[in-house]
FITOR-767061 format. One record per residue (C-alpha): residue in three letters; x, y, z. Coordinates in pm, 1 decimal, always signed. Each point is the difference from the previous one (the first is absolute). Example, Ala and Ser with C-alpha at 12.3 -4.5 7.8 and 13.67 -1.06 7.14 Angstrom:
<kolpas>
+------+----------+----------+----------+
: type :       c1 :       c2 :       c3 :
+------+----------+----------+----------+
:  ALA :  +1230.0 :   -450.0 :   +780.0 :
:  SER :   +137.0 :   +344.0 :    -66.0 :
+------+----------+----------+----------+
</kolpas>
This chain:
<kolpas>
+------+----------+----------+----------+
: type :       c1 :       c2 :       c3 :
+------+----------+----------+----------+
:  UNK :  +1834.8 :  +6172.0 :  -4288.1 :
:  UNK :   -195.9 :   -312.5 :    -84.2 :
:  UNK :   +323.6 :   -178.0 :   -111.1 :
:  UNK :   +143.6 :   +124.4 :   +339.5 :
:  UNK :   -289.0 :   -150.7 :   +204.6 :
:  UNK :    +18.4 :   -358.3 :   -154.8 :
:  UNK :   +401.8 :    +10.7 :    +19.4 :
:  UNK :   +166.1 :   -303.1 :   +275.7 :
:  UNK :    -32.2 :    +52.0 :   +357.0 :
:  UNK :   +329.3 :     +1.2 :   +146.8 :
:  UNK :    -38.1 :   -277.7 :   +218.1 :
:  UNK :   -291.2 :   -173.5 :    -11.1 :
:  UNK :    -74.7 :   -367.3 :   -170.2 :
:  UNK :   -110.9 :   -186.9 :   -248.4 :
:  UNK :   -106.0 :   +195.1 :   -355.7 :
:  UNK :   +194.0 :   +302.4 :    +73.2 :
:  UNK :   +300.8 :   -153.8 :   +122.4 :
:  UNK :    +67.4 :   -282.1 :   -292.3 :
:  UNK :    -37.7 :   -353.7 :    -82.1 :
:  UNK :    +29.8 :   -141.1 :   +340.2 :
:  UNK :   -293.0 :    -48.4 :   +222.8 :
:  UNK :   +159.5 :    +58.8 :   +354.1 :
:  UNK :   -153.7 :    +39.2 :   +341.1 :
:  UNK :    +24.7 :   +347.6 :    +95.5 :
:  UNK :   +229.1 :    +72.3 :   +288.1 :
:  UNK :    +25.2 :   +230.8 :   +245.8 :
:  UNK :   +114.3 :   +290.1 :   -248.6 :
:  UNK :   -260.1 :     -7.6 :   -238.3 :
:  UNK :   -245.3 :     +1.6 :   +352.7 :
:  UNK :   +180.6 :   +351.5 :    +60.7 :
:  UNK :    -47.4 :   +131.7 :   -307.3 :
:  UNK :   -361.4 :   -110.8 :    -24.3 :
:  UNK :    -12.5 :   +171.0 :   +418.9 :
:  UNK :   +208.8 :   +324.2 :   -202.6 :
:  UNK :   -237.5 :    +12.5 :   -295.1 :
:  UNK :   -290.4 :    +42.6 :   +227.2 :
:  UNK :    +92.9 :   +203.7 :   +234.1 :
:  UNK :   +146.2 :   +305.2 :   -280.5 :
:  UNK :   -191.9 :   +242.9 :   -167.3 :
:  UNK :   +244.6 :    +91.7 :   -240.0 :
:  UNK :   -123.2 :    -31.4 :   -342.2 :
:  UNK :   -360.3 :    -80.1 :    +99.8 :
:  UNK :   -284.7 :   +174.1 :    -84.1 :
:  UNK :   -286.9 :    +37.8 :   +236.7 :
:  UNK :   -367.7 :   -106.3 :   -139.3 :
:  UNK :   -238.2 :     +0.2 :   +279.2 :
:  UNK :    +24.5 :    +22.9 :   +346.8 :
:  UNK :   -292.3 :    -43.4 :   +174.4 :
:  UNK :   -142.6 :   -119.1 :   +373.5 :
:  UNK :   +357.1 :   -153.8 :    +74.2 :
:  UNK :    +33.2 :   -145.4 :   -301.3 :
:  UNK :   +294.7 :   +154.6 :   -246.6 :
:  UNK :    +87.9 :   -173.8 :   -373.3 :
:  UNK :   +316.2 :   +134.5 :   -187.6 :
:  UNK :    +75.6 :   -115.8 :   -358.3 :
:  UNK :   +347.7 :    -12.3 :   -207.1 :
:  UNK :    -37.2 :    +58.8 :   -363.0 :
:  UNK :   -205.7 :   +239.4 :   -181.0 :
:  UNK :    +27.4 :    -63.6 :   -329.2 :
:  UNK :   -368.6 :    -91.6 :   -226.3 :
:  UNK :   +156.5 :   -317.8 :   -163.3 :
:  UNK :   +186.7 :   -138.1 :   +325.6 :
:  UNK :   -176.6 :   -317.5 :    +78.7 :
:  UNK :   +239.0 :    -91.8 :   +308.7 :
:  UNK :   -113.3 :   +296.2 :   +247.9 :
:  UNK :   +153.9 :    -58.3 :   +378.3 :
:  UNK :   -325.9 :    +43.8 :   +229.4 :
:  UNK :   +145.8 :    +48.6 :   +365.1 :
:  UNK :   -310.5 :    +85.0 :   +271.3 :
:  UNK :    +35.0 :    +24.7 :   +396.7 :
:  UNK :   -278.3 :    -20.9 :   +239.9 :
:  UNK :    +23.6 :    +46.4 :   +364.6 :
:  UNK :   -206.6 :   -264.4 :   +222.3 :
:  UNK :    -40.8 :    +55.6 :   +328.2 :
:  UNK :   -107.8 :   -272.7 :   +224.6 :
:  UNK :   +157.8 :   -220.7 :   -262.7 :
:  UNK :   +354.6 :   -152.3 :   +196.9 :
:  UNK :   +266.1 :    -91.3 :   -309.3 :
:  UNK :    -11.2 :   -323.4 :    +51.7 :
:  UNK :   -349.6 :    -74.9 :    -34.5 :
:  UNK :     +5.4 :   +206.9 :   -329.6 :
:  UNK :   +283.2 :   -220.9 :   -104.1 :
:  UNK :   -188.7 :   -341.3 :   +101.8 :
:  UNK :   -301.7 :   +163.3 :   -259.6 :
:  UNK :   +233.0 :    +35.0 :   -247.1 :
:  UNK :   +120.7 :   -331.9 :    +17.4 :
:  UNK :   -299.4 :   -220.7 :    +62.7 :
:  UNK :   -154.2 :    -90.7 :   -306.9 :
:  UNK :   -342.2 :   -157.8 :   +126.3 :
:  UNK :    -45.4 :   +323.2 :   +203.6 :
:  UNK :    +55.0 :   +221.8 :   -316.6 :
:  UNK :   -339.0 :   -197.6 :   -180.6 :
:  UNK :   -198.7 :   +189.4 :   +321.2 :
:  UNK :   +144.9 :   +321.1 :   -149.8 :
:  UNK :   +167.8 :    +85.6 :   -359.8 :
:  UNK :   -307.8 :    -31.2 :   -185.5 :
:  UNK :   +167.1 :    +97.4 :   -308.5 :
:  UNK :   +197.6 :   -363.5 :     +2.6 :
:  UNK :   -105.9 :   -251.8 :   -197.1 :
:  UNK :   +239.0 :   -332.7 :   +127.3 :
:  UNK :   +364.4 :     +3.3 :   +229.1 :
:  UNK :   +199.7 :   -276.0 :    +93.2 :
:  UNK :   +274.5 :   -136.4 :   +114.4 :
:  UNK :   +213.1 :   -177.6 :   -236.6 :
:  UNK :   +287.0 :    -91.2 :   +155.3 :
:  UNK :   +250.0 :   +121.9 :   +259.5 :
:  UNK :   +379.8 :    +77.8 :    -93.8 :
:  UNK :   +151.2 :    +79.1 :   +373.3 :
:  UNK :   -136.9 :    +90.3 :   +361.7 :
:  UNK :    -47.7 :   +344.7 :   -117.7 :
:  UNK :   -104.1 :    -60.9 :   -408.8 :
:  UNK :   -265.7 :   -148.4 :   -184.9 :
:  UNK :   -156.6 :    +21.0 :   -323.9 :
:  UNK :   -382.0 :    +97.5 :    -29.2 :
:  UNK :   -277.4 :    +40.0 :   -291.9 :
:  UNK :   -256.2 :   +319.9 :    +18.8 :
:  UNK :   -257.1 :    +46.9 :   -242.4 :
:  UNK :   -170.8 :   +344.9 :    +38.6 :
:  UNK :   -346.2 :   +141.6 :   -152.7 :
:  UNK :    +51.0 :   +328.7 :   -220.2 :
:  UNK :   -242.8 :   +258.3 :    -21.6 :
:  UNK :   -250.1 :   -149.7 :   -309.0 :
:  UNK :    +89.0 :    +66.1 :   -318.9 :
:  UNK :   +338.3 :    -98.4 :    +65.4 :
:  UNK :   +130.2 :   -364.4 :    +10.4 :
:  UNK :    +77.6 :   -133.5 :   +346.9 :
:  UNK :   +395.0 :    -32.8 :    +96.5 :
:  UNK :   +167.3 :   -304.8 :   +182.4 :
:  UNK :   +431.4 :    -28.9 :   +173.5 :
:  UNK :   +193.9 :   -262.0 :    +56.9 :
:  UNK :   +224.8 :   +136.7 :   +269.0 :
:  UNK :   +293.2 :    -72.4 :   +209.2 :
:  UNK :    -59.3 :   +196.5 :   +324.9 :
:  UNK :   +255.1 :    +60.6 :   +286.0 :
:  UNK :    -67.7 :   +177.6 :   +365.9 :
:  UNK :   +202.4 :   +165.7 :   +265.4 :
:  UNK :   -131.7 :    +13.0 :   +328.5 :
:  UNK :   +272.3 :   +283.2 :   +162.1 :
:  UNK :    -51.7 :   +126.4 :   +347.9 :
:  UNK :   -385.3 :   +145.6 :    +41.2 :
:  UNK :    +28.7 :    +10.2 :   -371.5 :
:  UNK :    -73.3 :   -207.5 :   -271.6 :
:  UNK :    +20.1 :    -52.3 :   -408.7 :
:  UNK :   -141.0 :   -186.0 :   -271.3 :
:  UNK :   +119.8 :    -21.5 :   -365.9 :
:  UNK :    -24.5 :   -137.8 :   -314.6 :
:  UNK :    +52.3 :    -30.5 :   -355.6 :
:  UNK :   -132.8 :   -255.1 :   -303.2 :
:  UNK :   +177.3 :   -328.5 :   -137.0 :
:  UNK :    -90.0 :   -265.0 :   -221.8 :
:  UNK :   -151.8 :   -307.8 :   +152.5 :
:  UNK :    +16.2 :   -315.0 :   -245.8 :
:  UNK :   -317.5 :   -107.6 :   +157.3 :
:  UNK :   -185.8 :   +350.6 :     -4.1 :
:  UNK :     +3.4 :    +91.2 :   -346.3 :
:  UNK :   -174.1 :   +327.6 :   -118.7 :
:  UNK :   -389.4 :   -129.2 :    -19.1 :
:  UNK :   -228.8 :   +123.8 :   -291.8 :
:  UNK :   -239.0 :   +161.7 :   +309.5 :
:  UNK :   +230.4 :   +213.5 :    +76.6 :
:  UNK :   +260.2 :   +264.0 :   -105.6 :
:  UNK :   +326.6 :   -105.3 :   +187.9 :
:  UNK :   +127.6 :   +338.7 :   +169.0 :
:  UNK :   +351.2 :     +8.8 :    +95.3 :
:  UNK :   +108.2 :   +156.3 :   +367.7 :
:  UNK :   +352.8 :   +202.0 :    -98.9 :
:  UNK :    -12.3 :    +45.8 :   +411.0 :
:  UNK :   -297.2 :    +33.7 :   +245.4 :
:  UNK :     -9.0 :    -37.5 :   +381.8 :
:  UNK :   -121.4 :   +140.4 :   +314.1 :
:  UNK :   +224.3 :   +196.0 :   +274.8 :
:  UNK :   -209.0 :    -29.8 :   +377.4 :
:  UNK :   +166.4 :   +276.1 :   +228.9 :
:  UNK :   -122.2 :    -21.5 :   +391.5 :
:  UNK :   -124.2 :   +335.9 :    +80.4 :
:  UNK :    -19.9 :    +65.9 :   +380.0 :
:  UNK :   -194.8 :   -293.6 :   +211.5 :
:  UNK :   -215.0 :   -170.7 :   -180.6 :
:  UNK :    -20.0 :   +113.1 :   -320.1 :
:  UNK :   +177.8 :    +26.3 :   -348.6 :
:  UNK :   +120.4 :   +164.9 :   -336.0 :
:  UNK :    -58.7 :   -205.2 :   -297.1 :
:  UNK :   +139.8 :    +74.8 :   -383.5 :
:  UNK :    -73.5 :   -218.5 :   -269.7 :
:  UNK :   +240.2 :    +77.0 :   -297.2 :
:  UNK :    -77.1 :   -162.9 :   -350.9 :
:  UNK :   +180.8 :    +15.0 :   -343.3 :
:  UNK :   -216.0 :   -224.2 :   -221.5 :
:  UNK :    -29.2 :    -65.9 :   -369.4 :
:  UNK :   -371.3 :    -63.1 :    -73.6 :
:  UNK :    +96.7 :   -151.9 :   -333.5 :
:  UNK :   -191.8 :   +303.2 :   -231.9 :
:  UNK :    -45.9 :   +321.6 :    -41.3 :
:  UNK :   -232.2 :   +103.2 :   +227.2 :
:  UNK :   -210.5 :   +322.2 :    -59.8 :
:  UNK :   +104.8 :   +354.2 :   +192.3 :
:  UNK :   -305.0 :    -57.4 :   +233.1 :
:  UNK :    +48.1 :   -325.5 :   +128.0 :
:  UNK :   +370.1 :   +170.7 :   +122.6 :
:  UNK :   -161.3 :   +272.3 :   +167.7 :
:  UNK :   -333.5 :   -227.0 :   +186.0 :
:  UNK :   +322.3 :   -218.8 :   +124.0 :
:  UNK :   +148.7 :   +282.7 :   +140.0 :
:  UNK :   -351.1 :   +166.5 :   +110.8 :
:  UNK :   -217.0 :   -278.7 :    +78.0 :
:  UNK :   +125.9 :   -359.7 :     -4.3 :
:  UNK :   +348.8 :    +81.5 :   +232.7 :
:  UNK :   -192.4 :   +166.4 :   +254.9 :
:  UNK :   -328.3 :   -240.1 :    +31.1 :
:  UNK :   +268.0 :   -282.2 :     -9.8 :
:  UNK :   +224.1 :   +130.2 :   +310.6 :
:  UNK :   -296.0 :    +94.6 :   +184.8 :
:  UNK :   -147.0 :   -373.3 :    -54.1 :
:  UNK :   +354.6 :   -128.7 :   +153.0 :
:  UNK :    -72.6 :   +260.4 :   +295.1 :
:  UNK :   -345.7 :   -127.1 :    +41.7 :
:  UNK :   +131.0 :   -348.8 :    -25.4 :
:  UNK :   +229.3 :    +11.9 :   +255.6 :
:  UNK :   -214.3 :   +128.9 :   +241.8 :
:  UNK :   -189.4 :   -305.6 :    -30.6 :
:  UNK :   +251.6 :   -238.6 :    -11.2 :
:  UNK :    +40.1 :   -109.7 :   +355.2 :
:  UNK :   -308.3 :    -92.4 :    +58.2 :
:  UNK :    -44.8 :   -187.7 :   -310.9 :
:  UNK :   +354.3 :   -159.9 :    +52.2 :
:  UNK :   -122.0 :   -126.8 :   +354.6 :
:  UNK :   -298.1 :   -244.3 :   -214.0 :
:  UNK :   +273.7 :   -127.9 :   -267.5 :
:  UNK :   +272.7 :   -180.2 :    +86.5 :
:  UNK :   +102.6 :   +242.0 :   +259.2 :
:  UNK :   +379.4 :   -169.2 :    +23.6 :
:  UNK :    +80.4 :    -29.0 :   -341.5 :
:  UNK :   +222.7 :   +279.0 :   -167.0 :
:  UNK :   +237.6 :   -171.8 :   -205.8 :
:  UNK :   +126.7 :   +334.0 :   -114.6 :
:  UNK :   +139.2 :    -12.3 :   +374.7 :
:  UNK :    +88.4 :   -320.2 :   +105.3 :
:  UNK :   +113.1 :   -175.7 :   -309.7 :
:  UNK :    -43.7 :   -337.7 :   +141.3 :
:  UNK :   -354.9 :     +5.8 :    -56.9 :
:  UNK :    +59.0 :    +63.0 :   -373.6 :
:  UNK :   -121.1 :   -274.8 :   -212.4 :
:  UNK :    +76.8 :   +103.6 :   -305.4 :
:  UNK :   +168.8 :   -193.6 :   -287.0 :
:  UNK :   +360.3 :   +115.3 :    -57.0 :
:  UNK :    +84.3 :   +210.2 :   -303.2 :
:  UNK :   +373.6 :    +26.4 :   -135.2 :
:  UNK :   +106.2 :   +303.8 :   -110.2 :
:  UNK :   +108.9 :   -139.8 :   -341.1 :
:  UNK :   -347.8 :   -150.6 :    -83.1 :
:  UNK :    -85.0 :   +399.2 :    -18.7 :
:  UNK :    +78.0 :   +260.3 :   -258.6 :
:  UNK :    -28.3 :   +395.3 :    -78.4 :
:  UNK :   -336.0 :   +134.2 :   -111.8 :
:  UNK :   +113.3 :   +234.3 :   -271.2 :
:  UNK :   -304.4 :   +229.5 :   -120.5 :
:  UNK :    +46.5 :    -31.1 :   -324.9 :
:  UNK :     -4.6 :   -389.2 :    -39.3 :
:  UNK :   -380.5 :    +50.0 :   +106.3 :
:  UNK :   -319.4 :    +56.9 :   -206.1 :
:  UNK :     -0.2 :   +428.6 :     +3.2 :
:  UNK :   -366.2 :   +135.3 :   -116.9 :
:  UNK :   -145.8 :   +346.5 :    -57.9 :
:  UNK :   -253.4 :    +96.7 :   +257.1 :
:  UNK :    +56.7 :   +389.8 :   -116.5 :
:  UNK :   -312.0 :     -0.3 :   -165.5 :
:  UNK :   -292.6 :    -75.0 :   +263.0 :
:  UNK :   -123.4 :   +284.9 :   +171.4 :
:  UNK :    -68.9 :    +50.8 :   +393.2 :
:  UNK :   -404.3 :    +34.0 :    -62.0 :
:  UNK :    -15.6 :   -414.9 :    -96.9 :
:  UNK :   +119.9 :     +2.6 :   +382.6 :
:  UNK :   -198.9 :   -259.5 :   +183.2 :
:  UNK :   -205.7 :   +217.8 :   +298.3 :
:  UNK :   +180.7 :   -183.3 :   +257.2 :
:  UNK :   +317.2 :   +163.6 :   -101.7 :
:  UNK :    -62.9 :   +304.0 :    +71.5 :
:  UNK :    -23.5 :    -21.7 :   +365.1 :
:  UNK :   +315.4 :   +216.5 :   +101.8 :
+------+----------+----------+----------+
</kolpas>
């Protein structure tokens, strides 16, 4: 049931595991690797050219759907999937649907806290996070999570409709020489009820462009990576990490409902700008 779906995850951070914001550690990393990896409870919407998306949460008026897709990308090694996911003046070359990221500040060698503003499909407003994001590089495998907090200094704007992140992240699984697994799991609240269809082109359309665009971007990296700053991966050598400290008690929960919630219910998929159709 919906009221299931949106319950606490046993061990994971921030919003769904009370006031304190907290650096996830190495148990709320397995449960994110266990949560992945099951199929219990998930229900299978498309599965397609090595691409697979599985949702939690059926009900019409459930807002805070769990999206979980996999893709499988061959000549892709982990870890250069993992340095794409992490470098943020690579991801301009390729998430098209982002609007701004940054670096705020960082909060340990393996934790930092980030802003992402994202372009929705016209009619609906666009979304921005504040998050605090943690990764686990472990063995030939590798994750990325995180979850929204309160920034004194990143307010909600009036641009945007401040999302909240219950728990999102990426699980990178070597797979033979040279290449990888990749899930990307996400339990957002997009601040509104959102109409039936935009739930279903998520789980149709915008999951599996998006993980093929993190395939396709991968394959490019290296060579891109050799022109720019070829040495500098501060996600793996913390000493080149610039970034202004953050304490942990200059940060707060995001809690849902302290945020503007507005009622998208009513515009209908044909207002869809063309571009948005492109599965």
């Amino acid at each position: 049931s919906c009221a299931l779906d949106c319950s606490p995850v046993p061990g994971m951070p921030g919003p769904v595991g009370g006031e304190m914001v907290y650096i996830p550690d190495d148990s709320d990393f397995s449960s994110f690797r266990d949560q992945c990896e099951s199929l219990e409870g998930w229900h299978c919407r498309y599965n397609k050219a090595g691409v697979t998306v599985w949702s939690q949460g059926q009900e019409e008026n459930c807002t805070v759907q769990k999206i979980k897709t996999r893709i499988s990308c061959k000549d892709v090694p982990a870890e250069t999937l993992y340095d794409v996911l992490h470098d943020t003046h690579y991801r301009k070359k390729w998430d098209s649907n982002m609007i701004e990221t940054y670096d705020i500040g960082r909060l340990t060698v393996n934790a930092d806290v980030g802003y992402y503003s994202w372009k929705c499909p016209s009619p609906l407003k666009n979304r921005d996070f504040v998050t605090l994001r943690s990764w686990l590089p472990l063995g030939n495998d590798y994750m990325i999570i995180n979850y929204s907090v309160k920034h004194p200094k990143y307010p909600p704007r009036k641009d945007f409709v401040r999302a909240v992140s219950l728990q999102t992240g990426y699980l990178i699984k070597a797979n033979g020489a040279g290449a990888c697994v990749l899930y990307y799991l996400t339990q957002v609240d997009p601040r509104g009820s959102l109409p039936k269809w935009v739930v279903n082109r998520v789980s149709q359309f915008v999951a599996p462009k998006a993980m093929k665009k993190i395939y396709k971007a991968g394959l490019k990296y290296p060579e891109w990576k050799r022109k720019h700053d070829p040495g500098y991966k501060p996600w793996v050598y913390p000493e080149q990490n610039t970034l202004p400290s953050v304490s942990l008690t200059e940060l707060s929960v995001q809690h849902a409902d302290s945020l503007e919630n507005i009622d998208e219910t009513g515009l209908s998929e044909d207002h869809l700008s063309t571009s948005d159709h492109e599965a």
